[in-house]
BAVEXTI-317631 format. One record per residue (C-alpha): residue in three letters; x, y, z. Coordinates in steps of 0.2 Angstrom, whole numbers, padded with zeros to 4 digits, always signed. Example, Ala and Ser with C-alpha at 12.3 -4.5 7.8 and 13.67 -1.06 7.14 Angstrom:
% BAVEXTI-317631
ALA+0062-0022+0039 SER+0068-0005+0036 
***
This chain:
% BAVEXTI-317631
UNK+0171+0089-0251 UNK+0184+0095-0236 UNK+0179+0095-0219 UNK+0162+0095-0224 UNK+0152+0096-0204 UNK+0132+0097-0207 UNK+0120+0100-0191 UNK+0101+0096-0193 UNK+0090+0099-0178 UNK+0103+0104-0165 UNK+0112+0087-0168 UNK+0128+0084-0177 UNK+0123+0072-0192 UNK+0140+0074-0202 UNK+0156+0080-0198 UNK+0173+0081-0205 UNK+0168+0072-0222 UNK+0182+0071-0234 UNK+0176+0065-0252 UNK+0185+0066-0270 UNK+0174+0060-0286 UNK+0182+0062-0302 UNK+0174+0062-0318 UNK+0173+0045-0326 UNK+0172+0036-0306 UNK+0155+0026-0301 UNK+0156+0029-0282 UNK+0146+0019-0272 UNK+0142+0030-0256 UNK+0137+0017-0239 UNK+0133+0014-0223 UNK+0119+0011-0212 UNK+0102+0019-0210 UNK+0106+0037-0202 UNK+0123+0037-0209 UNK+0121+0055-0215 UNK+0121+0047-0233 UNK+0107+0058-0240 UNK+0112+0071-0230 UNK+0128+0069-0238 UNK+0121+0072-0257 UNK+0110+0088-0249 UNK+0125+0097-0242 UNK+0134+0094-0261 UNK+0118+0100-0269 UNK+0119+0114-0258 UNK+0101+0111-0252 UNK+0109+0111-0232 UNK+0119+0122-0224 UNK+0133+0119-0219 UNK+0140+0120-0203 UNK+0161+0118-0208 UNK+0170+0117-0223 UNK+0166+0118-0242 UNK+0160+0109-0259 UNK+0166+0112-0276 UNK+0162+0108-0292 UNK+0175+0110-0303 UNK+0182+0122-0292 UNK+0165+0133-0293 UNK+0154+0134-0276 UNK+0138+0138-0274 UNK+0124+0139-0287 UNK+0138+0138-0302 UNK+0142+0121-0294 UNK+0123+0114-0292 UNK+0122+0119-0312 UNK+0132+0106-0313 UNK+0124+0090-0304 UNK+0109+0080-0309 UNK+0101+0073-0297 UNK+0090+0058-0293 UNK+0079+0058-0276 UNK+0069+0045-0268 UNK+0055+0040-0278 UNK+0043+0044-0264 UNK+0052+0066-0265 UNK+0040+0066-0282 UNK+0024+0072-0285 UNK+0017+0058-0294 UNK-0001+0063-0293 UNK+0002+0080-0301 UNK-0005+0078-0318 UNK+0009+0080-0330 UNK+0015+0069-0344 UNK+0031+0059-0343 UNK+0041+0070-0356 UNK+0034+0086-0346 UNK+0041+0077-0330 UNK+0057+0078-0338 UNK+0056+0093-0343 UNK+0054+0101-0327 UNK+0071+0094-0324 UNK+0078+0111-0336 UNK+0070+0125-0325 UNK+0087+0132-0321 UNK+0091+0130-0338 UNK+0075+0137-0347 UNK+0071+0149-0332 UNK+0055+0150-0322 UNK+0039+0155-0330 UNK+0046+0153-0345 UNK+0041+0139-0360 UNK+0052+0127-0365 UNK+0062+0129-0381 UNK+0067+0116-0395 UNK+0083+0111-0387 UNK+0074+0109-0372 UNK+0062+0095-0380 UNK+0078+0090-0389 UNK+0088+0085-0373 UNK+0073+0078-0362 UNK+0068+0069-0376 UNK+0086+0060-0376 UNK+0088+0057-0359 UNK+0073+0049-0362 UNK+0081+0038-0376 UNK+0095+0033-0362 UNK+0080+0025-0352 UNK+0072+0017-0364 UNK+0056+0027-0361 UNK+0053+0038-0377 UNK+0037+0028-0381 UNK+0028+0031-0366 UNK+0032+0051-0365 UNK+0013+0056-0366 UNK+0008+0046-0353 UNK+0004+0053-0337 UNK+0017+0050-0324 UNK+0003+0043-0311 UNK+0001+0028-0322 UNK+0017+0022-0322 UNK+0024+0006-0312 UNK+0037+0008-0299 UNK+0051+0006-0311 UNK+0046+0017-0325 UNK+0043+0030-0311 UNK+0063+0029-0308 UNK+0070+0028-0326 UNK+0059+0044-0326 UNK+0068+0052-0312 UNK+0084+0047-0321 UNK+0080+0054-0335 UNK+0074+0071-0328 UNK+0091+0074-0318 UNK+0100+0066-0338 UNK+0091+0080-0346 UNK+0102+0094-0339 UNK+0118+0084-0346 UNK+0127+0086-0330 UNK+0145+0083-0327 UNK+0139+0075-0310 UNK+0125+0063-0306 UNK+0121+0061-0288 UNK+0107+0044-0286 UNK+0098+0043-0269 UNK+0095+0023-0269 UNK+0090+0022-0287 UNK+0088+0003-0285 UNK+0074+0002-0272 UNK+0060-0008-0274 UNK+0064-0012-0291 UNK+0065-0025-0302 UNK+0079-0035-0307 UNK+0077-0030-0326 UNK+0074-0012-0322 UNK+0089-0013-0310 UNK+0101-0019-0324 UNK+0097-0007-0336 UNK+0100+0006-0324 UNK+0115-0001-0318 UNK+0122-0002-0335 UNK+0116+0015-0340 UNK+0125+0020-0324 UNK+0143+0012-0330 UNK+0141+0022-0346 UNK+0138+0036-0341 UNK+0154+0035-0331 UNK+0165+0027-0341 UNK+0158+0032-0359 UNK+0153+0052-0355 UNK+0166+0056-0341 UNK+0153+0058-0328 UNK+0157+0059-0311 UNK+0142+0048-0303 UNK+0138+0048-0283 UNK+0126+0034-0279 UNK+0119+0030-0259 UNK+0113+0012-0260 UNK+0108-0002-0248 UNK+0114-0014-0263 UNK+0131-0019-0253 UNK+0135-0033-0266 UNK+0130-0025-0281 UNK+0140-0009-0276 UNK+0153-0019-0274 UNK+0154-0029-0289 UNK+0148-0012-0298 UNK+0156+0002-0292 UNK+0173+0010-0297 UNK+0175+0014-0281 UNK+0167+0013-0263 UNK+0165+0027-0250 UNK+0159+0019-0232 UNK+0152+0033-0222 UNK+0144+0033-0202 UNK+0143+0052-0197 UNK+0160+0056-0206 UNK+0170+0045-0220 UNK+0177+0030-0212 UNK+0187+0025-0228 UNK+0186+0026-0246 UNK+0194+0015-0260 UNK+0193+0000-0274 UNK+0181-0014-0269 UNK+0197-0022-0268 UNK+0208-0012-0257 UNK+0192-0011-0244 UNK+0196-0029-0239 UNK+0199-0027-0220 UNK+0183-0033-0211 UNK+0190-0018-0196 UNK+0181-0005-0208 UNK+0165-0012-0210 UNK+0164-0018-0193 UNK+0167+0001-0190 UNK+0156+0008-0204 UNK+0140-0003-0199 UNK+0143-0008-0182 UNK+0143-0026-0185 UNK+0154-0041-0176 UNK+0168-0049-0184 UNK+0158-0065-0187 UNK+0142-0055-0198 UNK+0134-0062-0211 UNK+0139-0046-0222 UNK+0158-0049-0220 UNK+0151-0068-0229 UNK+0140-0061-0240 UNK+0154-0046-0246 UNK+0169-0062-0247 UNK+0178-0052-0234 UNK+0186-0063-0220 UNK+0187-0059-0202 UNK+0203-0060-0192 UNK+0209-0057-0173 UNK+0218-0040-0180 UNK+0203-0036-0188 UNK+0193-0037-0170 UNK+0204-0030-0160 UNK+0206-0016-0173 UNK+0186-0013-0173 UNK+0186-0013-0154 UNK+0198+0002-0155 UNK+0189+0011-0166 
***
């Protein structure tokens, strides 16, 4: 992304974003609710326009580029009372792919049914997707966006709500995906801790990018205090194992 700016509603939710994922990186995209964070994933998947700047993928813009993202919505974005089974769910992830109005082919079946391998979820692919529980629902969604083979993965709070079982097997599935299959994952996430213990890399966004780096080299309190508003004393700096310092303050208050 370069100078990405994105205006919703007459109001200016994004501007001058600058953001690099490579492929192998796990990038843990955060910030505070109304961030732009979401925003942020729409404008790469080309599904808001833009006001400034570009996206590519691989150098290609446009509709070559969104060929090359799977993506992972909010649970609540999918129809989960429309009557389909689990493996037709994830079929419905290949419509650029197979094309529309047009059936599903054997490497179609082939590839939803290993994305649905990765989420441990082969066994329940018959099942009607409005029976499932909360974290079945997700490993679906991953599996839908896997199915595609993308070279990026784009996950809107993939962790929400669920359990801590279901958490760490997407969170490992996650790590291989990056590491293992070169894939360049973007992941929003209120999981602060988690992301930092189990992202490549950390990307802290409020309107624009405040700063972008290792878990490690995102040790001055001054950016989160920027990113999320907070005080030099907050519980998160505690809770992140980032202490707070009178540079940092003062640095926060100029921002």
């Amino acid at each position: 992304m370069r100078d990405v700016a994105v205006e919703l509603g007459g109001r200016l939710v994004l501007h001058g974003a600058d953001l690099d994922v490579g492929a192998g990186e796990l990038v843990g995209l955060i910030g505070p609710n109304g961030a732009g964070k979401t925003t942020l994933l729409r404008s790469i998947l080309g599904l808001v326009r833009l006001r400034s700047g570009e996206v590519t993928v691989d150098g290609a813009r446009g509709r070559a580029a969104a060929r090359a993202i799977g993506y992972v919505p909010q649970r609540h974005e999918f129809a989960w009372e429309f009557p389909i089974s689990v493996e037709d769910a994830v079929l419905s992830g290949r419509v650029r792919s197979i094309g529309w109005l047009r059936r599903p082919g054997v490497v179609d079946y082939r590839a939803a049914r290993a994305a649905l391998d990765r989420v441990r979820m082969s066994h329940l692919r018959k099942r009607p997707v409005g029976e499932l529980s909360g974290g079945q629902r997700q490993r679906v969604l991953v599996a839908r966006a896997l199915a595609l083979d993308p070279r990026v993965l784009l996950l809107d709070e993939p962790f929400t709500g669920l359990d801590v079982p279901t958490q760490e097997l997407l969170t490992a599935l996650f790590a291989e995906l990056a590491q293992q299959d070169g894939t360049a994952v973007l992941m929003t996430t209120h999981d602060l801790v988690g992301a930092v213990h189990g992202c490549t890399r950390l990307c802290l966004l409020n309107r624009t990018v405040i700063a972008t780096g290792t878990p490690a080299e995102l040790d001055d309190p001054a950016l989160w205090m920027r990113a999320f508003g907070i005080a030099e004393h907050s519980p998160l700096l505690t809770a992140l194992g980032i202490s707070s310092s009178p540079r940092a303050a003062r640095a926060g208050e100029r921002s």
